[in-house]
C-alpha positions as a printed Julia matrix, in Angstrom:
153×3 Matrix{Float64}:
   0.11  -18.21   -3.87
   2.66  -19.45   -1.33
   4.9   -16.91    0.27
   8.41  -18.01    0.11
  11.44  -17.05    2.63
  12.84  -14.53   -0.09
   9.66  -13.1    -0.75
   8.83  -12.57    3.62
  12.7   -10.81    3.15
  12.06   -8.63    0.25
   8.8    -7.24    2.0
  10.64   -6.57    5.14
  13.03   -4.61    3.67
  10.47   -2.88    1.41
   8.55   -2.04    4.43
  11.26   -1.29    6.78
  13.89    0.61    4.69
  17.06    1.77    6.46
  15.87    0.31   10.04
  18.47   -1.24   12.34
  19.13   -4.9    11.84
  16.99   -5.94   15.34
  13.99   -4.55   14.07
  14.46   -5.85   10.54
  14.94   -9.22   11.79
  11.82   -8.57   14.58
   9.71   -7.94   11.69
  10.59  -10.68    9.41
  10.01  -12.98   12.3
   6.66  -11.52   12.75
   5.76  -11.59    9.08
   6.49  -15.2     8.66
   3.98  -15.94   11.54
   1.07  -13.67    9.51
  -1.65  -16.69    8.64
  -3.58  -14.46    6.38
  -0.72  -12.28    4.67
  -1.1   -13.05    0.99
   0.77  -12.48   -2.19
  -2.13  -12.72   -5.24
  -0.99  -12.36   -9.15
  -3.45   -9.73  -10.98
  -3.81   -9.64  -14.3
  -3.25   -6.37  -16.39
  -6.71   -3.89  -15.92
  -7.43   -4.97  -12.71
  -9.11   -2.33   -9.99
  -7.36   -3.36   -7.32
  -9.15   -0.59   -5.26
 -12.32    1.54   -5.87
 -12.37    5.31   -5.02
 -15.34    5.63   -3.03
 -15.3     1.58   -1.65
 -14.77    0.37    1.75
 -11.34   -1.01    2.97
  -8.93   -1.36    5.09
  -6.51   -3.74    3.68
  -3.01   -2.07    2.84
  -1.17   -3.49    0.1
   2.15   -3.72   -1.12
   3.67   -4.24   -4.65
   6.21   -7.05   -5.57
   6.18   -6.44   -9.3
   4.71   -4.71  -12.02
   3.02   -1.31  -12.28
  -0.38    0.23  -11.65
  -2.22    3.63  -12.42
  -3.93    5.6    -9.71
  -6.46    7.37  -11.07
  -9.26    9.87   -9.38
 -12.65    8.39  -11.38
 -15.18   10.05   -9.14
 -14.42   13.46  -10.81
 -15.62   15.75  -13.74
 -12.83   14.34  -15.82
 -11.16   11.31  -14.49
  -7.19   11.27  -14.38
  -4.1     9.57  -13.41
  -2.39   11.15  -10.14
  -0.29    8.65   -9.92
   2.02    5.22  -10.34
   3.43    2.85   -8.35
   5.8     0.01   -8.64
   7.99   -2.58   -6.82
   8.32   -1.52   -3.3
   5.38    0.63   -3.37
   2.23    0.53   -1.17
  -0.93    1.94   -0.88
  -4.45    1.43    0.68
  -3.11    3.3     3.89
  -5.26    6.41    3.83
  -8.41    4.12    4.76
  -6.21    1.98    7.21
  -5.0     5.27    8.99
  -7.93    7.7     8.86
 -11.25    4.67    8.39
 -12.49    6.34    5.7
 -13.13    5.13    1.98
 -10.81    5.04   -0.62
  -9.27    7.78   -2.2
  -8.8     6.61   -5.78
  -8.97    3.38   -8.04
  -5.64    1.58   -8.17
  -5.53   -0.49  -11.58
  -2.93   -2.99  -12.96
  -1.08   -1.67  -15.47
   0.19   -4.97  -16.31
   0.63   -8.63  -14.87
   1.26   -7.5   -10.72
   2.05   -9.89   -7.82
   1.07   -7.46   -4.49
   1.15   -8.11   -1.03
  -1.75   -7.86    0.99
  -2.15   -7.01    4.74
  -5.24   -6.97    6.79
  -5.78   -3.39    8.74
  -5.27   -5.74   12.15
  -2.49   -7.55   10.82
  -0.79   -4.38    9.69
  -1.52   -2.82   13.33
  -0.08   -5.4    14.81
   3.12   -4.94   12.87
   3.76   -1.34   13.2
   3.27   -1.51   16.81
   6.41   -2.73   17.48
   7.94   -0.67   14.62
   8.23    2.64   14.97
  10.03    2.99   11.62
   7.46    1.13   10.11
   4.74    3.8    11.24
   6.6     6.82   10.54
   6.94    5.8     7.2
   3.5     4.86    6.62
   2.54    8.27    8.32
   4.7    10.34    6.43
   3.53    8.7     2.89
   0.04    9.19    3.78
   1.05   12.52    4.52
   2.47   13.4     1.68
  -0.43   11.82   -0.55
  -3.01   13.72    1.86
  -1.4    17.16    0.86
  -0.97   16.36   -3.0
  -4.98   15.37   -2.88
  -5.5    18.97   -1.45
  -3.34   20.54   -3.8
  -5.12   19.04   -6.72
  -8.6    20.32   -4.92
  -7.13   23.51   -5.08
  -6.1    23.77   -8.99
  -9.32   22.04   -9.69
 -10.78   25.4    -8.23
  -9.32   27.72   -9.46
């Protein structure tokens, strides 16, 4: 699919937030140059990711909703959802391990996907970029343990 000027916008602003106007325009600038930055339409039931599967791609929702869902347990479940604005796929980027759970369309999606050099190269230069990234991966680390933990007991 072709990536349009709006489209490059909306993604910076998803990515970026609240960040001053130099960096916002920085990144755009730097987006727009990405040859392999994709947008792809998925269908509804689509694995997106695979717990368990290799990857370092991060992606990043434009529309629609998916279910993330730990499959590799006793008793699958959903531990999540995401939406517009939303991204995930960091965990492997950030750490190089597999993935953490199976991301599935919940219906028709259009997400943004980065390659784990592409997406180094951009937070770089964007230190409010890579806090953010940190701090969701973070946050998603310490929910995983916390469902380890009721699992346990």
């Amino acid at each position: 699919m072709i990536i349009r000027p709006a489209e490059l916008d909306w993604l910076a602003r998803a990515l970026m937030l609240s960040a001053p106007a130099e960096e916002m325009s920085a990144l755009k600038k730097f987006l727009s140059g990405m040859p392999s930055i994709n947008l792809s339409e998925y269908p509804p039931g689509v694995e997106v990711l695979v717990e368990g599967g290799i990857g370092t791609d991060v992606f990043v929702v434009y529309s629609g909703s998916l279910s993330v869902q730990k499959v590799l347990t006793i008793e699958p479940e959903e531990i999540g959802r995401l939406g517009k604005g939303d991204f995930f796929g960091e965990m492997s980027f950030l750490v190089n391990s597999h993935r953490s759970a199976t991301v599935r369309t919940e219906e028709k999606c259009e997400i943004f996907r980065f390659s784990a050099q592409e997406l180094a190269a951009v937070i770089s230069g964007n230190k409010a970029l890579e806090s953010r990234i940190k701090k969701v991966a973070l946050e998603r680390l310490s929910s995983n343990f916390e469902d380890i933990d009721k699992r346990n007991q």
